[in-house]
C-alpha positions in Angstrom: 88.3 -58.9 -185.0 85.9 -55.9 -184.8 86.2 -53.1 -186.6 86.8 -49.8 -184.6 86.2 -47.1 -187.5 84.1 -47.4 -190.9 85.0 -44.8 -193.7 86.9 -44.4 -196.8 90.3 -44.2 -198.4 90.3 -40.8 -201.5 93.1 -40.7 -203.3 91.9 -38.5 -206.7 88.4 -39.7 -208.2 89.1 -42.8 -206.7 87.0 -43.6 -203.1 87.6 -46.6 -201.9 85.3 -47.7 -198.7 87.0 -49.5 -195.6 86.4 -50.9 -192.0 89.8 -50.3 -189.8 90.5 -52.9 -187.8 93.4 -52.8 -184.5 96.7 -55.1 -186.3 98.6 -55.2 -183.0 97.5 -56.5 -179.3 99.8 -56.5 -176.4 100.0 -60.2 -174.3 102.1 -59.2 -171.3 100.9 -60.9 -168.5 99.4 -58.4 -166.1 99.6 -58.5 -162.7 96.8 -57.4 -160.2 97.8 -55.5 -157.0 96.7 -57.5 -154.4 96.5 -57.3 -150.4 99.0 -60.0 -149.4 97.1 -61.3 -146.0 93.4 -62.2 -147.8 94.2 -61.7 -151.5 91.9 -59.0 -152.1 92.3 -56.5 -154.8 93.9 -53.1 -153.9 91.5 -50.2 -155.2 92.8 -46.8 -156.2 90.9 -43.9 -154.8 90.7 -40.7 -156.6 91.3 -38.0 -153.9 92.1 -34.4 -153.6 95.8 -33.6 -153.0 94.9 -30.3 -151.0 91.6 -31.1 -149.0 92.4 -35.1 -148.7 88.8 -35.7 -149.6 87.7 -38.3 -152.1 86.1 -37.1 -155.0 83.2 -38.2 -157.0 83.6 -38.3 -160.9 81.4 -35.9 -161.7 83.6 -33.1 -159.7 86.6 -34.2 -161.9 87.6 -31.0 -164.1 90.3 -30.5 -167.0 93.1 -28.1 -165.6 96.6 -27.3 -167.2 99.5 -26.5 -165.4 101.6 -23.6 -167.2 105.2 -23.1 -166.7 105.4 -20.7 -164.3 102.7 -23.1 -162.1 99.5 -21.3 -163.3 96.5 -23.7 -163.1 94.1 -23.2 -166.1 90.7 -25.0 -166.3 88.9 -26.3 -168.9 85.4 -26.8 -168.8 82.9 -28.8 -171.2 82.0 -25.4 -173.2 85.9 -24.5 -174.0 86.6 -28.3 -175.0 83.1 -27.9 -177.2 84.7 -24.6 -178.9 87.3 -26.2 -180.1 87.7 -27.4 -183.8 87.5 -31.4 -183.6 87.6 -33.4 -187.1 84.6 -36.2 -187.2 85.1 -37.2 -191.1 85.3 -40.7 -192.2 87.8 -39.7 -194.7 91.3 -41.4 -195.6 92.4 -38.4 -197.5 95.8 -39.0 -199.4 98.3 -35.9 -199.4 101.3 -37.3 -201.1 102.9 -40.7 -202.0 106.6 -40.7 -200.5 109.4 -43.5 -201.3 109.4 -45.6 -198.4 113.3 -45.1 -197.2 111.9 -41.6 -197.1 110.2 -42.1 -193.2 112.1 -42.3 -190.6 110.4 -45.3 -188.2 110.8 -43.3 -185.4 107.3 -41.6 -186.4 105.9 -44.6 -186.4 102.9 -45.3 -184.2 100.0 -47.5 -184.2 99.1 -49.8 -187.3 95.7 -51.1 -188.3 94.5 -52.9 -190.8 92.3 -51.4 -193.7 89.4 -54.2 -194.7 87.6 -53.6 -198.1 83.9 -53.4 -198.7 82.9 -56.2 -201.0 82.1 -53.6 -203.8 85.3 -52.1 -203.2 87.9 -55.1 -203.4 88.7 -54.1 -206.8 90.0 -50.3 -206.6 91.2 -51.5 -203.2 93.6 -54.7 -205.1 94.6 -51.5 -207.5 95.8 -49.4 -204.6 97.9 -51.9 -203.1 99.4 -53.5 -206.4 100.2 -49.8 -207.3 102.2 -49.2 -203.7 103.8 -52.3 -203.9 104.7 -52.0 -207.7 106.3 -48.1 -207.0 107.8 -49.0 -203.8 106.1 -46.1 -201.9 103.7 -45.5 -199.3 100.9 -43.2 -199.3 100.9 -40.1 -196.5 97.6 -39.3 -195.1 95.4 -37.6 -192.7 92.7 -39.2 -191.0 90.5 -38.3 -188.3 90.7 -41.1 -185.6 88.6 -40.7 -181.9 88.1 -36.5 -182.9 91.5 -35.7 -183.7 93.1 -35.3 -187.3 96.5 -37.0 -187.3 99.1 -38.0 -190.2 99.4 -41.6 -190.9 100.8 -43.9 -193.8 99.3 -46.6 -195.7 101.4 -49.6 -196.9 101.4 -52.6 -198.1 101.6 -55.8 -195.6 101.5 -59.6 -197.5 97.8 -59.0 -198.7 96.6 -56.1 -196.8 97.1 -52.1 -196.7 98.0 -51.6 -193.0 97.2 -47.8 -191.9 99.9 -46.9 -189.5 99.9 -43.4 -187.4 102.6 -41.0 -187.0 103.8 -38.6 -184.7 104.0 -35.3 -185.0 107.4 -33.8 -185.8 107.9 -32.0 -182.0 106.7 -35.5 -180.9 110.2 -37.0 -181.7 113.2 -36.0 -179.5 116.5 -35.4 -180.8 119.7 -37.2 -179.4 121.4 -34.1 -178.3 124.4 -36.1 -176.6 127.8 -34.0 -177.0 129.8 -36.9 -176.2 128.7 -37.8 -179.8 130.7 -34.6 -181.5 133.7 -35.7 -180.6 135.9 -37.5 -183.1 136.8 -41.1 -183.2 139.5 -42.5 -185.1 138.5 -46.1 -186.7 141.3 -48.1 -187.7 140.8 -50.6 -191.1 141.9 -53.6 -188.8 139.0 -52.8 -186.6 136.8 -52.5 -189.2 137.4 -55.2 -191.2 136.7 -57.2 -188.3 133.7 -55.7 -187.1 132.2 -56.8 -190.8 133.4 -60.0 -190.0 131.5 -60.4 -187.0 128.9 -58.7 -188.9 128.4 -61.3 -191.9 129.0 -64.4 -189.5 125.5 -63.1 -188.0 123.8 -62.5 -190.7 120.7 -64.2 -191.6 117.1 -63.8 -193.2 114.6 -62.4 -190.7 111.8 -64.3 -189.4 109.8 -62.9 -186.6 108.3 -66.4 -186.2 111.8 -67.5 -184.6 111.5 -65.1 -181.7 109.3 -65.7 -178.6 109.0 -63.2 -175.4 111.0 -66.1 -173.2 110.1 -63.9 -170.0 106.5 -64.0 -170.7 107.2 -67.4 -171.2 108.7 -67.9 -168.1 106.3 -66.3 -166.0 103.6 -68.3 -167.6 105.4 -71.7 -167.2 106.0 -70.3 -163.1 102.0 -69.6 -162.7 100.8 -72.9 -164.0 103.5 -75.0 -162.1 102.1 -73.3 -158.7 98.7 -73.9 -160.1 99.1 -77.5 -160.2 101.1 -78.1 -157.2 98.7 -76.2 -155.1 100.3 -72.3 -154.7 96.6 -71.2 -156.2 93.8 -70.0 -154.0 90.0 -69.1 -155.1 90.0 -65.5 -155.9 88.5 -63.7 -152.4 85.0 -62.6 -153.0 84.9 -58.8 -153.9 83.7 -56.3 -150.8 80.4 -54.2 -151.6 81.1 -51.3 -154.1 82.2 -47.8 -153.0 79.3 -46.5 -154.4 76.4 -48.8 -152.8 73.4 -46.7 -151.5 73.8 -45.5 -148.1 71.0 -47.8 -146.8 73.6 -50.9 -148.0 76.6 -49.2 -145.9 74.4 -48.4 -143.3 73.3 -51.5 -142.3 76.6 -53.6 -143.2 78.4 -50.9 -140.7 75.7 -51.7 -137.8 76.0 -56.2 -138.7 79.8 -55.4 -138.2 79.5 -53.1 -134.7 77.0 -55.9 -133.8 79.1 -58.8 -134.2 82.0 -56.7 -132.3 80.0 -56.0 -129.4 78.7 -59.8 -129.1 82.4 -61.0 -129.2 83.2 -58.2 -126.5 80.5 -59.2 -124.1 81.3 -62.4 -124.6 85.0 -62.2 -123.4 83.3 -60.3 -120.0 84.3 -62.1 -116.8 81.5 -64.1 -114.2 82.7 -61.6 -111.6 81.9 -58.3 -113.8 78.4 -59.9 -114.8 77.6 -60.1 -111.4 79.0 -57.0 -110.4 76.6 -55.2 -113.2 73.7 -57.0 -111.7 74.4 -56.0 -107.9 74.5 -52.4 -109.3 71.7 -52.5 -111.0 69.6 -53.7 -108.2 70.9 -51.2 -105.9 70.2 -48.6 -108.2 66.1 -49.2 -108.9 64.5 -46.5 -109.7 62.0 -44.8 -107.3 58.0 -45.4 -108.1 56.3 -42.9 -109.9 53.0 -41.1 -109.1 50.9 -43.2 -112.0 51.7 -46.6 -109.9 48.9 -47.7 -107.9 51.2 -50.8 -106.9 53.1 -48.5 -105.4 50.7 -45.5 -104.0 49.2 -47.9 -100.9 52.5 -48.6 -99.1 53.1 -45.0 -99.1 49.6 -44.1 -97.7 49.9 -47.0 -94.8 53.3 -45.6 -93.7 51.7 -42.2 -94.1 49.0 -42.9 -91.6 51.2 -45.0 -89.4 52.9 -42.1 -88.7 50.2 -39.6 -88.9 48.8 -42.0 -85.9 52.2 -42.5 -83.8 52.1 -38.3 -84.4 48.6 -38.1 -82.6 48.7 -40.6 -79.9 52.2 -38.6 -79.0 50.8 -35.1 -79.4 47.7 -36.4 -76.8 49.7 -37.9 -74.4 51.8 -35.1 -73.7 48.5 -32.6 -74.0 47.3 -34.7 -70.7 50.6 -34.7 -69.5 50.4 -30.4 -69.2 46.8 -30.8 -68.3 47.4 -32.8 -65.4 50.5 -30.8 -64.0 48.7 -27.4 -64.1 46.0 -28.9 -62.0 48.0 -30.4 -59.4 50.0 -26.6 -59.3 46.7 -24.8 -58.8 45.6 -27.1 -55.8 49.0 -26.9 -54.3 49.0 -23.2 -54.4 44.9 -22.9 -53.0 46.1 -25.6 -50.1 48.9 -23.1 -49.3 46.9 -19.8 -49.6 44.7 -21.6 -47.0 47.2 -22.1 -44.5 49.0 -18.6 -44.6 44.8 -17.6 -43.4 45.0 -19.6 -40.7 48.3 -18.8 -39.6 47.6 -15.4 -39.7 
């Protein structure tokens, strides 16, 4: 065991150092919630009931919800205000007879381990409860917080066992319970019967959780006749860098668009190709390759242009010559005529 508090029992002039140790553990078998289709665990996310967001530790604040639905916060200087007991102190109040505690207060118990130099006062403390029949109340200061406890005796051992506080402890405030019942001697004789035919010394060591048990005995019987799987292997952290997410987000669109263009048909393939060579784009200005065609066709029709434009240019010439010798030829023969 390791010891979760070092300090001292004080009880008059008497101090009597000790390690507290845990004296219970709880061996329910605990279940993990797990995604049924892969086996992978199921994560709870902390996330903001009004904006939906998810939200980072560090944002988390105290708050206190009053009666009439008032929410007050608390922050790290108002929890540092207020008065916290740090002592390593097992101070004794009172020794009480032990029918004197109602079990109901009872809470945790540890186990109080003596220093080597102290086995001695620490033998005299516990001979001294067991001797008087009492138990020793006390307050000790356990993770900050000052709470009552009780130290008795246990075989060998002074077991420290918390309490509550009193408006910790509900009251059974049934009315059915007022009412009067009468109880006839027949009846009770035999309910003292039944009573003494069940009687017995107590043995804890007779009693075993039988559904624990049985839920053990069920896992092992699938695990040897093959119900067990390998537990899945655990998915990146939430809070990896974004680099990590980054890239794991563009391997998983990658490997969804290879299996998308892989399921494309022959006849879209071919379809995207025709497209595509329909659609080239025009040469630029920089592209000598493609300059010189352009200056050929240019001249070829600069040329066809010219030869055209001549041939008609004689074409006008030669009709305006052949109209000025008509008209001379017939000037001359109105002259003669006349």
């Amino acid at each position: 065991m390791r010891a979760i508090w070092n300090g001292a029992v004080s009880f008059g002039l008497v101090n009597v150092p000790v390690r507290l140790y845990a004296a219970t553990s709880n061996h329910d078998i605990r279940f993990h919630q797990v995604h049924e289709i892969d086996g992978g665990r199921i994560r709870q996310k902390r996330t903001c009931s009004v904006c939906g967001e998810e939200v980072a530790y560090s944002e988390i604040a105290k708050g206190y919800e009053t009666d009439d639905g008032q929410l007050i916060m608390l922050d790290d200087d108002d929890l540092a205000s207020l008065p916290t007991a740090t002592g390593h102190e097992i101070d004794v109040v009172q020794f009480v007879p032990a029918d004197d505690v109602d079990p109901l207060l009872l809470d945790k118990s540890y186990y109080l381990e003596p220093e080597n130099k102290a086995l001695k006062p620490y033998s005299l403390l516990r001979e001294a409860l067991r001797e008087t029949d009492r138990m020793a109340l006390v307050k000790v200061a356990l993770r900050q917080r000052e709470t009552l406890a009780l130290l008795r005796v246990r075989d060998n051992a002074i077991v420290l066992q918390t309490m509550l506080w009193p408006d910790e402890v509900r009251e059974a405030d049934f009315p059915v319970l007022d009412n009067d019942v009468e109880v006839r001697p027949q009846e009770m004789a035999m309910a003292s019967s039944l009573i003494d035919s069940l009687s017995g010394e107590f043995e804890i060591g007779d009693f075993e959780d039988e559904y624990r048990k049985a839920v053990g005995d069920l896992i092992e019987y699938k695990r040897e006749h093959g119900g067990g799987r390998p537990a899945p292997e655990e998915a990146p952290a939430e809070d990896a860098d974004d680099m990590t997410d980054l890239l794991t987000a563009l391997r998983r669109s990658v490997e969804a668009a290879g299996g998308k263009s892989a399921e494309t048909a022959p006849s879209e393939e071919k379809a995207e190709k025709a497209e595509k060579a329909e659609e080239k784009p025009a040469a630029t200005e920089d592209d000598p390759a493609e300059e010189k065609p352009k200056k050929s066709t240019s001249r070829k029709r600069s040329s066809t242009a010219k030869a055209d434009g001549d041939s008609s240019s004689g074409t006008k010439k030669a009709t305006t010559t052949r109209s000025r010798r008509k008209k001379a030829d017939d000037d001359k023969a109105e002259e003669k005529a006349s």
